[in-house]
C-alpha positions, 0 to 999 in steps of 0.5 A: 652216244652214251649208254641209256639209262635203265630202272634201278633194281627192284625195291621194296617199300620199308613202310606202307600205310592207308591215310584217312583223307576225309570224305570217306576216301582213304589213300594207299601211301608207301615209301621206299628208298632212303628214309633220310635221303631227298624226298621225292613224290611219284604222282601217277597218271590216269587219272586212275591208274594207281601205282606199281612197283616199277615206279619206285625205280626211276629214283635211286634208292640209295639217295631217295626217300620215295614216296608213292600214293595211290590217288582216290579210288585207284589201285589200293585205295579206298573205296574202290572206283570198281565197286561204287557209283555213290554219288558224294563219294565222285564228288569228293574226287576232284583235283583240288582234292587231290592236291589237298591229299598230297599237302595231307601226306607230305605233313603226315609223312614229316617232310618240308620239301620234295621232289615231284615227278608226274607223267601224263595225268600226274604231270597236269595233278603235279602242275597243279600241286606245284601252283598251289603250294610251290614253297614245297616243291624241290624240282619237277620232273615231268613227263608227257604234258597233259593240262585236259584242255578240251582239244587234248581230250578230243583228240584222245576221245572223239572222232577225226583225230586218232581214229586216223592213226588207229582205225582198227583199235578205234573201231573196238573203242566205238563198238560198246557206243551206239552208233547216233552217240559217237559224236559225243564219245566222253559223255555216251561213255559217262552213261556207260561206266556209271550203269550200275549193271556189270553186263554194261560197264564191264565191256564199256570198262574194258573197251575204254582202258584197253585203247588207252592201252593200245596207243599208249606205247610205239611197240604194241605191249599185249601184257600191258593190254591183258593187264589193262582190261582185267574187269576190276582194274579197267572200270575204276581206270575208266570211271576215274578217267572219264569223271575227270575228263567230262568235267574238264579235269575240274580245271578252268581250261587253260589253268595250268599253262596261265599260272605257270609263271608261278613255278617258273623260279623251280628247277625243272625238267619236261620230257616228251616223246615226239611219237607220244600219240596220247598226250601229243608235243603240242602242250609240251611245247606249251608249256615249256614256253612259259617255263623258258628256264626249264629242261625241255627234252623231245624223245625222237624215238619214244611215245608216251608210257614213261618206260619207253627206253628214251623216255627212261633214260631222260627221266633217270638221268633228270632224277640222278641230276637232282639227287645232289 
């Protein structure tokens, strides 16, 4: 068996900007890489989690233009999902909005075609961009299928699924709910991330983020925790993810997999790691039977955060495979 693939080296961003989206929203846009080499865009997860630099080394800087973004209200973008509860500001974060924001930042930015690359969340807002505008897209690269079809969210969020897995993480989960409302954990949560008393949605930010950040990988990552339930960061990860959650991720539920015959012409390649407790196989396999071209890789040994070594070494070679 050949070596496995790792990161390319650290890189830096030759240019970095805030893009003026509309709806009061400005997004953080960078790009690294080459400038004149094949455009490729990392949609990142969440919702909510905004990027870091890491992304940027999955692509091999030599032969990519990447372009990262920051999508409404995470990470550098403004304002910020931590600091507002403004009701026409939430409204304005929908995924046809997003999907509009990385028609917006491809035009900004002068390119005609790209590559997209999402995982998790970033594989559903990917599909998506790529039913709607599939005349811009390259290739796709995605990762840890997520389409929030209502059994993938009740089995991240509500009780008799996960809970199975995780009794211990579960039980800090529960804890800020009280205890008539955990049959309804996305909605009881709703309340809880949108008081606007930080007593209240600090805890519920930070239990919320901090099991996600739990199960999210086989091997328990404790820098990945600290870094997740950091008060500022864990609210607007949380308030972005349950926004898209309770509301179906603004999808008509089944979308994404029914309009696939749309992208089934694109060349792409779909990596799922068979311990992926997050986003399990099952919508992978979806997925990939109505896109029966596609590159269909099952990581025995990965579960779902995309640095994961096997999950890594699938997606570097994917990206080495379509730089030409």
């Amino acid at each position: 068996m050949s070596e496995r693939r790792t990161f390319y080296p650290e890189i830096e961003p030759y240019r970095t900007q805030m893009l003026d989206v509309g709806d009061g929203h400005e997004v953080y846009v960078e790009e690294s890489g080459n400038p004149e080499g094949k455009p490729v865009v990392f949609v990142h997860g969440g919702p909510g989690s905004g990027t870091s630099p890491k992304q940027r080394r999955v692509f091999d800087p030599e032969r990519y233009h990447i372009v990262l973004f920051d999508q409404r209200m995470a990470g550098r973008s403004t304002p910020h999902a931590s600091t507002t509860v403004d009701d026409a500001l939430w409204a304005t974060n929908t995924t046809t909005h997003l999907v509009a924001d990385m028609e917006r930042i491809r035009e900004h930015l002068g390119i005609e075609r790209w590559q997209v690359f999402g995982g998790s969340w970033g594989s559903c807002l990917s599909l998506a961009y790529a039913q709607a505008h599939p005349e811009r897209v390259t290739e796709l690269v995605l990762r840890g299928i997520f389409t929030l079809r209502p059994a993938e969210l009740s089995w991240m969020y509500e009780r008799g699924h996960l809970e199975h897995v995780y009794p211990d993480h579960w039980a800090e989960f529960v804890a800020p709910v009280a205890p008539e409302r955990r049959h309804e954990m996305q909605l009881a949560y709703h309340e809880l991330l949108f008081d606007p008393d930080p007593a209240v949605h600090v805890p519920a930010g930070q239990a919320w983020s901090g099991w996600e950040s739990r199960v999210i990988s086989v091997l328990p990552d404790e820098e990945g925790y600290r870094k997740a339930t950091e008060p500022a960061q864990a609210v607007a990860f949380a308030r972005i993810e349950n926004h898209y959650f309770v509301h179906g991720g603004f999808l008509r539920e089944g979308a994404l997999l029914d309009q696939a015959h749309r992208i089934a012409h694109l060349p792409t390649v779909i990596v799922q790691g068979r311990l992926d407790m997050c986003t399990p196989a099952r919508t992978a396999f979806d997925l990939a039977a109505r896109l029966s071209d596609a590159d269909f890789q099952v990581v025995s040994d990965a579960g779902h955060a995309f640095s994961e070594p096997g999950n890594l070494d699938a997606l570097i070679r994917a990206t080495d495979r379509f730089a030409g």
